[in-house]
N, C-alpha and C positions, 0 to 999 in steps of 0.2 A: 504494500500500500504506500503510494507518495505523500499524503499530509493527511487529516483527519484524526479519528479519534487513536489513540493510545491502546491497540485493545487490551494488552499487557499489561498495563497500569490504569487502563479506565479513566485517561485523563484525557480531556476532550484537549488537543496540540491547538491547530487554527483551521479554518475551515479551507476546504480544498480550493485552490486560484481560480477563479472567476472565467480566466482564457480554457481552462484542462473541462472546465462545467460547461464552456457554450461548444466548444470541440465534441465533449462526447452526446451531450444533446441534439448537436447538429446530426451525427452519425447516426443518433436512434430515431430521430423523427424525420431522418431519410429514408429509414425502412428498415436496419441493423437492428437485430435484437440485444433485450436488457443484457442476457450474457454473453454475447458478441461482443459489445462495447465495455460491458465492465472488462474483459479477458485484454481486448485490443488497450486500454489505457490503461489498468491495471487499477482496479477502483472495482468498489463494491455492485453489485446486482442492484441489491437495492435503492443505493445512491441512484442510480442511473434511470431509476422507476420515481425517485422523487424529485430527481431535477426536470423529470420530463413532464410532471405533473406540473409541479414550480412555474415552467414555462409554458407549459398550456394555460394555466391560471392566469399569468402575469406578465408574461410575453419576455422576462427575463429569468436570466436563473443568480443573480446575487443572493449571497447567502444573508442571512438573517445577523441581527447583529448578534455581539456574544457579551455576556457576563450580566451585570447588574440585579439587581432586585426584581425579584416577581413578585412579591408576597402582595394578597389582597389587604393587606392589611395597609399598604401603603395610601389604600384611598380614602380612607377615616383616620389619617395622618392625623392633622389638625383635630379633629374632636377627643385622640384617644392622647394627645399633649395638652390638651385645655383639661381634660376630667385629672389625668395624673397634678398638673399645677394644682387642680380642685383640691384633690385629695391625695397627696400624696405619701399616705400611709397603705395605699390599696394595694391587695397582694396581686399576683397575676392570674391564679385561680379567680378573683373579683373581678379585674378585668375582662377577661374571657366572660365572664356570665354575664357581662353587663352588654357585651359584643352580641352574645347570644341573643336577647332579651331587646337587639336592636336589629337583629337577623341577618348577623354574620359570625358566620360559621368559622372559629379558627380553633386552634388546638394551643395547649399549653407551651408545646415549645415555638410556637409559630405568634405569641406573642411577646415572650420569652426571648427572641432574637429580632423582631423587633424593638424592643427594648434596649437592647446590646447593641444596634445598629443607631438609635437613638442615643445614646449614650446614656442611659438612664441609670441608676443604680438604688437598689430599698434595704439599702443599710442603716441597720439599725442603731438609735446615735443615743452616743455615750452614755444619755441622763437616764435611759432606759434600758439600761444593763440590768439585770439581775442583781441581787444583792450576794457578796459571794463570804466565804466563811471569815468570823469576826478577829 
């Protein structure tokens, strides 16, 4: 395989060049089959069946861009940084139910890391230690 995924390490490298994508597109939507043209460029079956889709859809085959944040939770950004200013003793277990209770669906750690991407932290402070032996 020339560029794409890692399959040995599962690490997505960069996405295949743009020219090697309209090359083997052009060869399959000439009439070359998916395994014809993965074999002749040396790329995936697959690839070759979704760059062809890609450009049927779209009339190009650029790839998608790569990295950044998917979480839905980025679109109740602002309401879920205005309740924490509110209240910001609420655990994340509270959170979530209160997401819930507004009918969005997220999971403990999927608030949990937005949190961490917020830079947020619910440390607990000083005055409110525990009393510890005399």
């Amino acid at each position: 395989m020339i560029q794409g995924v890692g399959w040995e390490t599962g690490i997505m490298v960069k996405p295949i060049s743009e020219d090697l994508r309209s090359r083997a597109v052009a060869a399959y939507v000439g009439g070359a089959s998916c395994r014809a043209v993965a074999a002749r460029f040396g790329i995936g079956e697959s690839s070759v069946a979704r760059w062809g889709r890609l450009f049927r859809a779209t009339g190009g085959v650029t790839p998608k861009p790569m990295g950044g944040s998917r979480s839905r939770l980025d679109a109740h950004r602002d309401w879920l940084l205005a309740r924490i200013a509110e209240k910001p003793d609420l655990t994340l277990e509270e959170l979530r139910r209160e997401l819930a209770a507004r009918g969005v669906s997220a999971g403990y750690g999927s608030v949990w890391r937005f949190c961490e991407r917020e830079k947020l932290t619910f440390k607990k402070k000083p005055a409110r230690r525990r009393a510890g032996p005399a």
